[in-house]
N, C-alpha and C positions, 0 to 999 in steps of 0.2 A: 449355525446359521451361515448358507455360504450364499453367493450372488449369484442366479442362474444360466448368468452370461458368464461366470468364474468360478475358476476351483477354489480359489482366494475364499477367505473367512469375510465376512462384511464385520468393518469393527463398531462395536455395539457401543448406543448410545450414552448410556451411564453402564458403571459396573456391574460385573456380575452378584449374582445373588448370591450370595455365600453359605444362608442357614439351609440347615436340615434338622432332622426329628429324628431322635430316637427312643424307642418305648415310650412317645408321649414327650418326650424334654425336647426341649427348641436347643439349637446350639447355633452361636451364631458362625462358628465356621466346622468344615468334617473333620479336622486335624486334632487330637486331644492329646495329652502328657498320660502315658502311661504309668502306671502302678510298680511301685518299687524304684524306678528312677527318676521320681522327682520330690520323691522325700513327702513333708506333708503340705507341696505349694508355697509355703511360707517363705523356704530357704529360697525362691528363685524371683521371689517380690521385688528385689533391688536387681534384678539380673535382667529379664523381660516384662514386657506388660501383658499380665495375666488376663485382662481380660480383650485380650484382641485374639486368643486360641478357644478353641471350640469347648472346652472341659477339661478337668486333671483328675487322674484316679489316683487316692492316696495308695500311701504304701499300705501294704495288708496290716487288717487288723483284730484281732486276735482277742480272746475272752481276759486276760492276764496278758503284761511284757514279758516280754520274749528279748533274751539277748543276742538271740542266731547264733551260728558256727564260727567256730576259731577260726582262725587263719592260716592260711592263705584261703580266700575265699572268692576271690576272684582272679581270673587271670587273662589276659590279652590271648586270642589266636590269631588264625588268616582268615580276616574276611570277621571278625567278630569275637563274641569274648564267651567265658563260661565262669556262672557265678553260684555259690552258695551257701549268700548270705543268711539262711537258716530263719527268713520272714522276721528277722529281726522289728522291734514294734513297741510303742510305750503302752501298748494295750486300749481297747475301745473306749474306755472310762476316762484316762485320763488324755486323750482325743479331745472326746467331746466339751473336758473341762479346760484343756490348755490352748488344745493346736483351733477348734472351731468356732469360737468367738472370735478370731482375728481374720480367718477367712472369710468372714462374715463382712467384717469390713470392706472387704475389695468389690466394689461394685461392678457387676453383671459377670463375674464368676460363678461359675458351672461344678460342684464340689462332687465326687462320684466316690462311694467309698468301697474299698473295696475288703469283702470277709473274706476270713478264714477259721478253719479248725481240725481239731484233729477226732473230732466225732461231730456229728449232725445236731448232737445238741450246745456244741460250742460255739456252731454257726447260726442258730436257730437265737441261743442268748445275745451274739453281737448284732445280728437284727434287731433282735428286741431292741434295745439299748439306743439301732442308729435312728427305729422309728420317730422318737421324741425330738430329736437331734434337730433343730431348727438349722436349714441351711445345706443339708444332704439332700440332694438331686434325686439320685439313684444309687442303688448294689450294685457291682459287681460281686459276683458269686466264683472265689478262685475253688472250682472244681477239681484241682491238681496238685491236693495235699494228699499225705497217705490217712486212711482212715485205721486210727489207733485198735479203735473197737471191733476193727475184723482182720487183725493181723496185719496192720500195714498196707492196705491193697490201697492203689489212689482210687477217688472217689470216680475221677474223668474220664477211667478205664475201666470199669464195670456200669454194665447198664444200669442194670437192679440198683446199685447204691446210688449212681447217679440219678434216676429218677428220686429214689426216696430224700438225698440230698434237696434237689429241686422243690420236689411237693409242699416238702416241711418246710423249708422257709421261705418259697411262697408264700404257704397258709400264714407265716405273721407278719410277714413284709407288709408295709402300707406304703411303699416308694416302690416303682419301679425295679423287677428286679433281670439283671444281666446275667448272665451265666460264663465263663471264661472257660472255655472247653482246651481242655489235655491234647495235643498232637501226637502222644507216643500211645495210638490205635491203630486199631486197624482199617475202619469204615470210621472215618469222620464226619461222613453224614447220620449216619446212622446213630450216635452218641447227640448230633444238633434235634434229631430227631425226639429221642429219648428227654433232650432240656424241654422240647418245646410242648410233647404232650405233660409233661411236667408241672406248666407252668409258666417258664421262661418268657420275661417281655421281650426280651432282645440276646446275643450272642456275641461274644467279642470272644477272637481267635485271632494267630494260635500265639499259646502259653508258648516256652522255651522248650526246646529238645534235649532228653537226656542225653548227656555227652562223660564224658571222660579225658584229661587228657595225661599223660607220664611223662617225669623226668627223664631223660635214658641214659642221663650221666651217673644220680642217687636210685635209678631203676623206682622210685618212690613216685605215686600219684602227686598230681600238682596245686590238687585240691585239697586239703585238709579232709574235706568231705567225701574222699575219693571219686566222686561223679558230683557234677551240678549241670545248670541250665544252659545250653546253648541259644544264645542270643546276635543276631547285628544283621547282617548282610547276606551270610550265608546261607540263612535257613530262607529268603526271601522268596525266590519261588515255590519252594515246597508250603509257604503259607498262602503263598496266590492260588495256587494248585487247592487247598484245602476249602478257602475259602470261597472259590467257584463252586465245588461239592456242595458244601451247606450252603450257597445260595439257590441250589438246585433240587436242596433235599428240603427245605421247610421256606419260609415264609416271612419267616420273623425279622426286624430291620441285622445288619449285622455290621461289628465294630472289627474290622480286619487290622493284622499286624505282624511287623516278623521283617526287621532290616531295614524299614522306613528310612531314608536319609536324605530324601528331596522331594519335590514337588511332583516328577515324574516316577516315581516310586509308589508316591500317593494315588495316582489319576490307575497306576495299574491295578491296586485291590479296589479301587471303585469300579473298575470297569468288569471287572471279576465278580462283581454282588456286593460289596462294602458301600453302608450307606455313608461309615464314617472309618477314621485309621487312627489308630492310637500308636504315638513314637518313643522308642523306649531307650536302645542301647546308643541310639543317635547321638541323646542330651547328656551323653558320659562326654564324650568329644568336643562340643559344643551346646553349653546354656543354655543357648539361644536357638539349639533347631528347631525346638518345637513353634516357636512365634516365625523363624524365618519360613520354614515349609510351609506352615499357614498363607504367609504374604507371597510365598512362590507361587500359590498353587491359586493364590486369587487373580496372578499376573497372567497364568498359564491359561487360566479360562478367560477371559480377555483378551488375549493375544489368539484364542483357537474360537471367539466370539459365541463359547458359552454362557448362555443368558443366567443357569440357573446349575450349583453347581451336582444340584439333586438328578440332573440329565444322567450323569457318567453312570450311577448304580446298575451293572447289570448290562451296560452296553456294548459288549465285547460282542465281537460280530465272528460268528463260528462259521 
């Protein structure tokens, strides 16, 4: 909103509106904790106040725990870090017996769980399992596992498996389900595409990039794992870049991410198609990114005298 006599923002009466919608779920800001760094919400109870950010996506979770990959399993680079912790997880069972009754507690908490597996019927079982689950929002569907049952191919990088992934646990979800699409493609619209005649209520992108990196003194990989995920800063426009495609390619609301580390980080995957952003490698550095980007980004539309912060989706002017 500007003044027609000025370039000037006219500053708005009360604050700006901060909620949006995804696949149906009200949130009441776009800013969410992503999956894998923020543990199961619990541990950051004493740290921020949980219910002043938009949602938190648990760490993956899995038909049986999982202890993940030895170590070294994560490692600092430039601009970001690369990790693989092997979806490490106390498994969906004892989630919903330990970690979701106390989530429960925190009131106007947004709990988003996110599956995994290593065949289609492992992810079809921890649906089952979250349908009952008093207090889960929505799935996330991590599409970026390898699928055991066809040699190891990731699910997020074949069409064919990715649709049949999608369909089947669609067909027994009764929550909202998100779909977390693979970046190591070739057409990453065409993969949004594949979730969405699927099934897919919404799409949160992009996962980590495979990366690598070597000692050159022990000539030895630095990962245990010899490859894991690249995360932080650096992969940031190449997920803004992604995430303009698939808002180009389908329809569906979409959860962008990839380097988040401020408020203006934030405004640029909204302006790119994100209706919301999920911050991941941020809250290694800082506990507290996630609630402070939130209060940045409610400052920023304020100060730029956006009324509603649901304007920015898509507003990138070509």
């Amino acid at each position: 909103m500007t003044d027609p006599q000025s370039s000037s923002p006219v500053k708005l009466e009360k604050g700006p509106d901060m909620r949006v919608t995804v696949a149906g779920i009200e949130l009441r800001s776009p800013v969410i904790a992503a999956s894998g760094t923020f543990g199961y919400g619990l541990e950051f109870d004493d740290v921020l106040s949980l219910d002043r950010i938009g949602a938190f996506v648990t760490k993956g979770l899995s038909r049986e725990p999982m202890a993940g990959n030895p170590s070294p399993r994560i490692i600092e680079t430039a601009a970001g870090m690369i990790n693989a912790i092997g979806l490490q997880n106390v498994g969906v069972r004892a989630f919903i017996a330990d970690k979701l009754p106390k989530l429960r507690r925190i009131k106007g908490l947004v709990t988003i769980a996110n599956v995994f597996g290593f065949t289609i019927e492992d992810c079809v079982e921890v649906t089952h399992a979250l349908n009952d689950a008093e207090g889960i929002a929505m799935i996330e569907l991590n599409a970026s596992c390898p699928n055991t049952s066809h040699g190891g191919m990731v699910f997020g990088t074949n069409h064919e498996l990715l649709f049949e992934l999608v369909s089947k646990t669609k067909a027994v979800s009764r929550l909202p389900l998100m779909v977390k699409l693979s970046p190591n493609v070739t057409s990453i619209g065409l993969m949004a595409r594949v979730a969405a005649d699927a099934g897919a209520d919404a799409l949160s992108l992009v996962n980590t990039f495979l990366s690598m990196a070597i000692d050159i003194e022990t000539r030895r990989p630095r990962i245990a794992n010899v490859t894991g995920g690249l995360s932080g800063p650096a992969i940031k426009p190449i997920a803004v870049r992604m995430v303009h495609e698939v808002a180009k390619a389908v329809t569906l609301p979409i959860v962008g991410m990839g380097g988040i580390l401020n408020e203006k980080d934030t405004v640029e995957f909204l302006l790119a198609g994100a209706t919301a952003v999920e911050v991941g490698t941020a809250s290694y550095a800082d506990p507290r990114a996630v609630e402070n980007i939130a209060t940045g980004l409610r400052k920023w539309c304020a100060r730029h005298a956006i009324e509603r912060v649901s304007e920015l989706t898509g507003a990138v002017v070509l």
